[in-house]
C-alpha positions, 0 to 999 in steps of 0.5 A: 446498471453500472457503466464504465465509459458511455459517450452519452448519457442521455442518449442511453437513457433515451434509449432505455425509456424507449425500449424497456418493455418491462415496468423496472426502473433502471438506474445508472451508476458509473462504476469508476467512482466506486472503484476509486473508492476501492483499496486492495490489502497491502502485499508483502512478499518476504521469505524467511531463512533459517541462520547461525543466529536465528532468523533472516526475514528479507522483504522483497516487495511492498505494495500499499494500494492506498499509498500508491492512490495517495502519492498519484493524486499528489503528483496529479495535483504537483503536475497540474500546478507546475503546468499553471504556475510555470513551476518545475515539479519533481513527482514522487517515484515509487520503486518497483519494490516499493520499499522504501514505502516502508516505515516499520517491521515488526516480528512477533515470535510469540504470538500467532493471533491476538495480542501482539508481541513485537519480540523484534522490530526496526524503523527505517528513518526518512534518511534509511537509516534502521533503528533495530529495537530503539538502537539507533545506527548509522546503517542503511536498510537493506530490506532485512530483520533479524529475529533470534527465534523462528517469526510467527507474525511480520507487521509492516507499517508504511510512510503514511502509518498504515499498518498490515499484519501477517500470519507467517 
């Protein structure tokens, strides 16, 4: 049986022994840790328009379930070091967003499975500046790419190298 919160374990395993008319053993195993260990798929919400120079694919929102875990259990960790050592400490926040999560777009305009084919790309450096296709720049992401041809596929690949890949 799989238990969330229980006040006592031992008084419900009493209680299972003394009442468990059948001859099946009942293990008990707390759901939380299995949920720890559970990581949801990255959600991208992006939309894709149609421009005078091709393709505008604007993301709108980034969430990487395994990034957000790992950010939480450094902050948990930062928190509980500032309270023992009298240190102040600064957590990361993480917008609603979540964009700036992102290192890497890639567009593949010219494969919808298999090998990929990064026919545009930009990194985001640590400052938010965009490298579009190894071109370095002095302007700041604005949750945009640009492709010259209609996109088939979006790869996202956020701050820890984490890389989820789209059919569009």
């Amino acid at each position: 049986m799989y238990y969330i919160d229980i006040d006592d374990q031992k008084v419900l395993e009493k209680f299972i022994n003394d009442n468990n008319a059948t001859e099946i053993e009942v293990e008990l195993k707390d759901l939380k840790n299995l949920l720890h260990d559970v990581v949801i798929e990255d959600i991208i919400d992006f939309k894709i328009t149609k421009t005078k120079e091709g393709y505008e694919t604007e993301i709108s929102k980034f969430i990487s379930d395994r990034l957000i875990q790992k950010i939480s259990e450094f902050n948990q960790k930062g928190n509980l070091q500032s309270v023992t050592k009298g240190k102040k400490f600064n957590p990361i926040n993480i917008s609603e967003e979540g964009l700036e999560l992102i290192e890497l777009i890639a567009l593949d305009c010219e494969n919808t499975e298999g090998k990929w084919y990064s026919s545009t790309e930009i990194k985001i450096d640590k400052l938010g500046y965009v490298i579009t296709n190894g071109a370095k720049s002095r302007n700041f992401w604005d949750g945009k790419i640009i492709s010259a041809k209609k996109p088939l596929r979006i790869k996202v690949r956020n701050i820890s190298g984490d890389e989820t890949i789209k059919a569009i």
